[in-house]
C-alpha positions in Angstrom: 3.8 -18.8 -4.4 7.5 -17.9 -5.4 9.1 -18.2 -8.8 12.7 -19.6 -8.7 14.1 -16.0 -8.3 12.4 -15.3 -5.3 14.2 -15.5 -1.3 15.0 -18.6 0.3 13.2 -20.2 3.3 16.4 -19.2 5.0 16.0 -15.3 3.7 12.5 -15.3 4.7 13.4 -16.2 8.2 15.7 -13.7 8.4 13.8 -11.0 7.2 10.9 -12.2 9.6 13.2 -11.7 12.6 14.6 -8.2 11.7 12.6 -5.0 11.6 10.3 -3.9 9.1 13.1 -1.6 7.4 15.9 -3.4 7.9 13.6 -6.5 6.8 12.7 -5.3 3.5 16.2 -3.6 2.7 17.0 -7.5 2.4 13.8 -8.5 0.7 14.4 -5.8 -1.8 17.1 -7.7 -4.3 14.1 -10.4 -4.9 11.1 -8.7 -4.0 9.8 -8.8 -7.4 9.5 -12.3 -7.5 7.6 -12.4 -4.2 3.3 -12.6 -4.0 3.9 -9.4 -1.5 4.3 -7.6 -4.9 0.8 -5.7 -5.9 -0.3 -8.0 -9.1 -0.5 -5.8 -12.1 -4.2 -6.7 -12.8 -4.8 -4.9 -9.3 -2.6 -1.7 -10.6 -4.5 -1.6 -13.9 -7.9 -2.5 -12.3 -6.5 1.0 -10.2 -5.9 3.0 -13.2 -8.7 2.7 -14.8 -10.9 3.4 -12.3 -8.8 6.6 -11.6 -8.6 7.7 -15.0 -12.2 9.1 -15.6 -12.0 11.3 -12.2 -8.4 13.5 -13.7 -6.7 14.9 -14.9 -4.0 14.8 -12.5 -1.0 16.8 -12.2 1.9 15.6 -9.8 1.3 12.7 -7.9 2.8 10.5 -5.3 3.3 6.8 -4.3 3.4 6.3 -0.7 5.3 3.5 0.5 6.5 3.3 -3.0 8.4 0.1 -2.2 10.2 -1.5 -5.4 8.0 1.3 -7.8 5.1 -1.1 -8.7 2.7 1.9 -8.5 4.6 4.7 -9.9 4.3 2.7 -12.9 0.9 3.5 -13.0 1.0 7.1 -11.7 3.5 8.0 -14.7 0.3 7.3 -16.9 -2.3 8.8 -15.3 -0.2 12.2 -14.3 0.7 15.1 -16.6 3.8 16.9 -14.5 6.1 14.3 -11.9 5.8 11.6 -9.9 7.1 11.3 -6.3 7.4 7.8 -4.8 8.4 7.6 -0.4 9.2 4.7 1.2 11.5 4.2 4.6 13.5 1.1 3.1 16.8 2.2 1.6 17.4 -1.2 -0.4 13.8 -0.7 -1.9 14.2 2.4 -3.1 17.4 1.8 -4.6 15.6 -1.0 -6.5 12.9 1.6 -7.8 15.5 3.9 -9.0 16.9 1.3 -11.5 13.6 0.7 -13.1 11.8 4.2 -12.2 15.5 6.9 -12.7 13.4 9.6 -14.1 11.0 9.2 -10.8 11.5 11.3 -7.6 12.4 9.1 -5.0 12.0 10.0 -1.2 13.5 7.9 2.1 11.1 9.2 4.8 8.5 8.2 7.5 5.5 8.1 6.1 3.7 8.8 9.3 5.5 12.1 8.7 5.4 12.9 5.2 7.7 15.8 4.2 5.4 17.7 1.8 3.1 20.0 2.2 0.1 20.7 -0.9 2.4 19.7 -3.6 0.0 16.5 -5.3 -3.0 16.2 -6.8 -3.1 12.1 -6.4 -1.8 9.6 -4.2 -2.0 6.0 -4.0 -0.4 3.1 -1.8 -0.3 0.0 -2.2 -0.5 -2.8 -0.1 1.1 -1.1 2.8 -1.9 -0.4 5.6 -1.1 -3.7 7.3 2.4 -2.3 8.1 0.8 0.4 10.4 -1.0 -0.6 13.7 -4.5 1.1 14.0 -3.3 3.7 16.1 -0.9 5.0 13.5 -3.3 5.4 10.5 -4.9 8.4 11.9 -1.2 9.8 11.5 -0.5 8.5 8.0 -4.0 10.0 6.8 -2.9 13.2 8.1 -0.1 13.3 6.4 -1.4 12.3 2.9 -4.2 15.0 3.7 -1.3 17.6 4.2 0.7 16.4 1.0 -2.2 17.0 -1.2 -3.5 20.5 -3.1 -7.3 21.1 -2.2 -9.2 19.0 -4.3 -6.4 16.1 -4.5 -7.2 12.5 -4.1 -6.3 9.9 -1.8 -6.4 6.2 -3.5 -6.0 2.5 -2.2 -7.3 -1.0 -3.5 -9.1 -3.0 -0.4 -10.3 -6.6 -0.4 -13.7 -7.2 0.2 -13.9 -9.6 3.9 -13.0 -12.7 2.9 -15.9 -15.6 4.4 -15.3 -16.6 7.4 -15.7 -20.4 6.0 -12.8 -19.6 3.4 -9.6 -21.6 3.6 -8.1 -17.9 3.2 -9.7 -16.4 6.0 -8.1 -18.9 8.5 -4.8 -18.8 6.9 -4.5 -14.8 7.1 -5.8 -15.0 10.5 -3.4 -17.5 11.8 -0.9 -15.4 10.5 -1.7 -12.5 12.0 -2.1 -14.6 15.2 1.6 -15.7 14.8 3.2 -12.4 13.9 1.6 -11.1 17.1 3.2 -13.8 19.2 5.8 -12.9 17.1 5.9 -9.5 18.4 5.4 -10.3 21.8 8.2 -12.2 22.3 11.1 -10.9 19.6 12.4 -7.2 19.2 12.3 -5.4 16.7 8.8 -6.0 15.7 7.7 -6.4 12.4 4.4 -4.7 12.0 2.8 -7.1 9.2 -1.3 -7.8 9.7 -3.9 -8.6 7.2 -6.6 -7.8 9.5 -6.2 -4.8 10.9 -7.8 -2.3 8.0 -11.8 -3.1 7.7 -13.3 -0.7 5.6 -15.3 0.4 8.6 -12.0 1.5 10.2 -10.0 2.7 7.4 -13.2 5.1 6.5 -13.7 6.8 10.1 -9.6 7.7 9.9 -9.7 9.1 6.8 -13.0 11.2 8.0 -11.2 12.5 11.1 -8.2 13.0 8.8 -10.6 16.0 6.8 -10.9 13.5 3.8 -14.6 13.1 1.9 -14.8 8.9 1.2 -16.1 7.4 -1.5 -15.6 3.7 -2.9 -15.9 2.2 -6.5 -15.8 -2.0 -7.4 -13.2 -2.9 -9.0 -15.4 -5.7 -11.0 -12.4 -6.5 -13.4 -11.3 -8.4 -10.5 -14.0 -10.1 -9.9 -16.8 -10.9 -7.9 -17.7 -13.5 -4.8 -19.9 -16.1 -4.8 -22.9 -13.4 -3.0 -22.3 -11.2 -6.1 -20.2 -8.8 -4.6 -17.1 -7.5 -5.9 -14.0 -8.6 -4.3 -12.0 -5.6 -4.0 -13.1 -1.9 -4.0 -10.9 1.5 -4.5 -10.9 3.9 -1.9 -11.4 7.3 -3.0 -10.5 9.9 -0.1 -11.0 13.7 -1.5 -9.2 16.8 -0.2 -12.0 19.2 0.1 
């Protein structure tokens, strides 16, 4: 799962133990080499479902991370790109690949703009949020964008319960939580706490009009069905 570049058991641990920020200031150096890194078939799967519904002016990367996405939002966007993230060490690593970028330390649960993008995407990043924080985030996003801006996010299909993957995910989550209980800071880290379901009734109460799309390029389940969609939250 990790190239020889990547952290150490040893770093892992530590970063496991710490909070989220000060965890991923330390992942930062190597996180490139990491599986938590969005695949670029995901990214590209992104833009080019995103590229018949522009032209886009400005848009914005929240929880930017190490810049995986702004790569893509330089390409579909005609004016800047703005990435936000609250890990110092990551954004220093975006600068170095992304220096003509606009790069942002904040809270995303309290995003400091107000109707200055036309799209924004994340990432992989819902799992850092507990469900009672999304409603925030959404919020935020919704307030960041110019009336008729888009909110966008790749999200795995349910994986089958009979899947090797579905137990392994959920015994993680089940061992972060003890984790949590039991260690301060917490490091809020889930992969089950963003079903479709959910994510769509926040981004409703947020203002947002919700739409999915497959992303068939990659690929499909054995029922047929594809296994990831993009989420497509309009500003009205």
């Amino acid at each position: 799962m990790f190239s020889p570049h990547g952290p150490s058991l040893l770093e892992l641990t530590v970063q496991a133990l710490s909070s989220v920020e000060r965890g991923y200031d330390l992942l930062a150096p190597k996180f490139e080499h990491t599986p938590f890194r969005t695949p670029d078939a995901v990214l590209d799967a992104t833009a080019d479902a995103l590229r018949p519904l522009g032209p886009y002016g400005r848009g914005l990367d929240v929880c930017c991370g190490t810049g995986a996405g702004l790569r893509i939002l330089k390409d579909l966007c005609r004016e800047d790109v703005t990435g936000v993230d609250f890990s110092a060490g990551m954004l220093a690593q975006a600068r170095r690949t992304h220096p003509d970028a606009a790069l942002v330390r904040a809270d995303v649960r309290a995003l400091p703009f107000a109707g200055d993008f036309d799209l924004a995407v994340t990432f992989g990043a819902l799992g850092h949020f507990l469900p009672a924080e999304r409603p925030a985030l959404f919020a935020g996003v919704y307030r960041a964008l110019r009336p008729g801006g888009l909110f966008a996010f790749p999200l795995g299909a349910p994986l089958p319960v009979a899947s090797l993957r579905y137990w392994m995910l959920l015994g993680f989550d089940l061992v972060m939580r003890v984790r949590n209980a039991v260690w301060r800071p917490p490091f809020v880290m889930y992969y089950g706490t963003c079903p479709l379901h959910a994510v769509r009734a926040d981004l409703v109460g947020a203002g947002f009009a919700v739409t999915t799309v497959s992303l068939a390029a990659l690929g499909r389940r054995e029922d047929g069905s594809p296994r990831c969609a993009l989420v497509l939250a309009r500003k009205p």
